[in-house]
N, C-alpha and C positions, 0 to 999 in steps of 0.2 A: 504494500500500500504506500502510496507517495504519499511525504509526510505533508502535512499542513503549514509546516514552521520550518523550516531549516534557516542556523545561522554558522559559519563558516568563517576560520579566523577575524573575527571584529577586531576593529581596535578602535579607540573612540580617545582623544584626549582634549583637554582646555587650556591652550597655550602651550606650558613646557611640561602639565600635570598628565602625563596618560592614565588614565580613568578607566579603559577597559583593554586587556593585552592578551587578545586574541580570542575569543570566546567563541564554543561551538555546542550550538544545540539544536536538539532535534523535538518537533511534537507530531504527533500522531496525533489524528482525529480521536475526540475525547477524553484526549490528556489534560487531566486537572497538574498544571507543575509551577511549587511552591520557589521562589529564590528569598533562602533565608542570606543572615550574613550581616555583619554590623554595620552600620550607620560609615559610609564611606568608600563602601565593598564595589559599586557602581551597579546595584540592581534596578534602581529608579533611570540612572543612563541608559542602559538596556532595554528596556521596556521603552521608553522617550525615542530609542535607534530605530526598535520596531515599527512604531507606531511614526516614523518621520519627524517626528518635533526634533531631532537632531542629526545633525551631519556624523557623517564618520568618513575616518581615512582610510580606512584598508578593510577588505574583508568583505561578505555576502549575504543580504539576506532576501530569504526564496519563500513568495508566501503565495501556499496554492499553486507551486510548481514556479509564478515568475518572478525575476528581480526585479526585486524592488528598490525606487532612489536615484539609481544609477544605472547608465550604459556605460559600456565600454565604447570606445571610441579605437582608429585605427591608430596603431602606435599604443597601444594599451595605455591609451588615455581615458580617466573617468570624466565623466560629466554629467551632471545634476541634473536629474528629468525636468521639463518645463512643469510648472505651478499646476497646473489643470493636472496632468497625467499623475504626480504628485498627491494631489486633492482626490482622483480617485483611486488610488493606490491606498487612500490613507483610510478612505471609506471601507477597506477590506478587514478592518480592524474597528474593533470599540474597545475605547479606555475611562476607565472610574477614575479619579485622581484624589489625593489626600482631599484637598479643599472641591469642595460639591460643583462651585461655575457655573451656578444657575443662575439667568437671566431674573433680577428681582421686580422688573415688570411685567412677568408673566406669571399665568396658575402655572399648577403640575404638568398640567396636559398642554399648555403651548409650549410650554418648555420641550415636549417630548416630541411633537407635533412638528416644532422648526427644522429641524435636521430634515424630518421626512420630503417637507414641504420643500426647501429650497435643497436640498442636494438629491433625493428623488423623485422630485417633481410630483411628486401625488397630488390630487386634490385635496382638497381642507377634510372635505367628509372622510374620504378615504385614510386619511391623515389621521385624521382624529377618534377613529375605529380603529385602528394599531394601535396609537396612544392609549386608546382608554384600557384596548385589550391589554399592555405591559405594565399598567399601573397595577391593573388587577392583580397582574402576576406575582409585583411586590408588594402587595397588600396594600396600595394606597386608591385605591378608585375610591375611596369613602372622602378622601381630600384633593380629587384630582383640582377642584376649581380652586383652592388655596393658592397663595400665593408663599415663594419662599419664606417671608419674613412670617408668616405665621404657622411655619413645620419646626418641629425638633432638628437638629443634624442628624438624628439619624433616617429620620422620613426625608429631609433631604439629598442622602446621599440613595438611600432605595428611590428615589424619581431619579436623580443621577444614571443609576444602573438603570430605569429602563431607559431613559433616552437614549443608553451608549446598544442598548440591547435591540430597542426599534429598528436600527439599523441592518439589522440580520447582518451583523460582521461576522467571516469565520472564523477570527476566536476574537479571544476578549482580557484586555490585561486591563490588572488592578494594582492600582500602587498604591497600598497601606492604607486602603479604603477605612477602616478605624481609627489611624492613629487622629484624627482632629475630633471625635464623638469624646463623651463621656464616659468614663467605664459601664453607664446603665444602660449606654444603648447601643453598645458594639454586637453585644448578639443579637439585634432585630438585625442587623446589617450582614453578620454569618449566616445565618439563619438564610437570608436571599442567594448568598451565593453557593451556599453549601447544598439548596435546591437546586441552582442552575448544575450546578456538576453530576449532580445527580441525574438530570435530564440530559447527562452526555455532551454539553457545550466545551467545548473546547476554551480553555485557560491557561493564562499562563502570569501568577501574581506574586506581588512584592509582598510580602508578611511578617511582621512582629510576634504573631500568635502561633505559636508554635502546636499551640496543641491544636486547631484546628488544620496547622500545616499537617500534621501526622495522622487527623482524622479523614482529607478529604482527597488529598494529593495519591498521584499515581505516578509521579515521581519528585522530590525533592533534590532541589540543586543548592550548594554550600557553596556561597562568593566569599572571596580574602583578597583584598589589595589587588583585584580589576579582574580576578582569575577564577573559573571554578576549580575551584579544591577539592570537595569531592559531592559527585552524587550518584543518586543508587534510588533504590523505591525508600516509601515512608516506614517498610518495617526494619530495612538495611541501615536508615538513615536515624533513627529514633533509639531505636533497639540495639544496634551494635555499630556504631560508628567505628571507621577508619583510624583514621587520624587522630592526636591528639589537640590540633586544633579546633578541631570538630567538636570532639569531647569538651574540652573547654569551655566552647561556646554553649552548650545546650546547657551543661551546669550550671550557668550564671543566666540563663532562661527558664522562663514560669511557664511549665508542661504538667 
């Protein structure tokens, strides 16, 4: 089966900082995959490469078979896909972000609705029947006409997830979708995603929470200073780690 994700020596860096030095990963349709790793490890860069919000220097990434970002040029020269090609490349993907990025002059459902409407041109009706059907999904169609400033963070960050979901992207990355909620409302927001994995969507997320990394993931990947260090599945990875780095890190982690 051709993977859904392939990435192929990355390297990603900010000025003289290289941030990511060489990373290669693979996802397979339905792969829930966790990148744990501490604060500096370049798992939020990664995810930003995928999804196009950042350039890189070297390396491949192949999603649903094509590259994406870049061609080659004769003389293996790169060059940066024009904006549009770009723009739709980028629709091939939906991303959650730490902070929600809801429009605060919309309800739930324009919020969700916009995407549909200007990037696939659906009509309003048609628009706003997907919409309502994804709120449902996250349990908010009881608030779809709210407006952000009157949701919790964590209803707002489930309208988040459907807008990025409306999309029908083939997979879907999350970067530390909790870490801006409150500790009372991080599990309404697992809780969404740990359904989606279960319906076989394809993932691939940044995460602090270890223990849902270990309950939901079909494979977890360990970042150290821009590199994977090791990964394996979540019983390989939990249960008997490699390395002593590895070790390390999970001891000073709430599992």
């Amino acid at each position: 089966m051709s993977p859904i994700l392939n990435i192929s020596g990355l390297h990603k860096s900010f000025g003289q900082v290289e941030v990511l030095k060489g990373i290669d990963l693979t996802l397979q349709q339905g792969d829930v995959v966790s990148l744990i790793g501490s604060s500096g490890s370049g798992k939020t860069t990664l995810l930003r490469c995928v999804n196009l919000l950042e350039d890189f220097e070297q390396g491949e990434i192949e999603l649903v078979g094509e590259t994406i970002g870049y061609r080659e040029n004769s003389g293996s020269q790169r060059r940066r896909l024009p904006e549009r090609e770009i723009a739709r490349q980028r629709a091939m993907t939906g991303m959650a972000f730490q902070q929600f990025n809801l429009f605060p002059h919309m309800t739930a459902v324009q919020n969700v609705m916009l995407g549909l409407i200007k990037t696939k041109r659906m009509a309003k009706d048609e628009a706003r029947s997907v919409a309502e059907k994804w709120l449902e999904r996250v349990g908010m169609e009881a608030r779809r006409d709210h407006f952000p400033g009157q949701l919790s963070g964590g209803q707002q960050q489930r309208v988040a997830i459907a807008r990025a979901i409306a999309m029908n992207p083939q997979i879907m990355l999350f970067d530390e979708v909790t870490s801006a909620l409150d500790p009372e409302l991080v599990a309404e927001v697992l809780a969404v995603v740990r359904d989606l994995a279960n319906d076989g969507m394809t993932m691939l997320l940044v995460t602090h929470e270890m223990r849902f990394a270990r309950d939901v993931s079909t494979k977890v990947v360990f970042m150290h200073q821009g590199r994977i260090h090791e990964e394996g599945t979540s019983e390989e990875m939990f249960g008997a780690p490699k390395t002593e780095r590895l070790q390390g890190f999970l001891a000073n982690s709430q599992i």
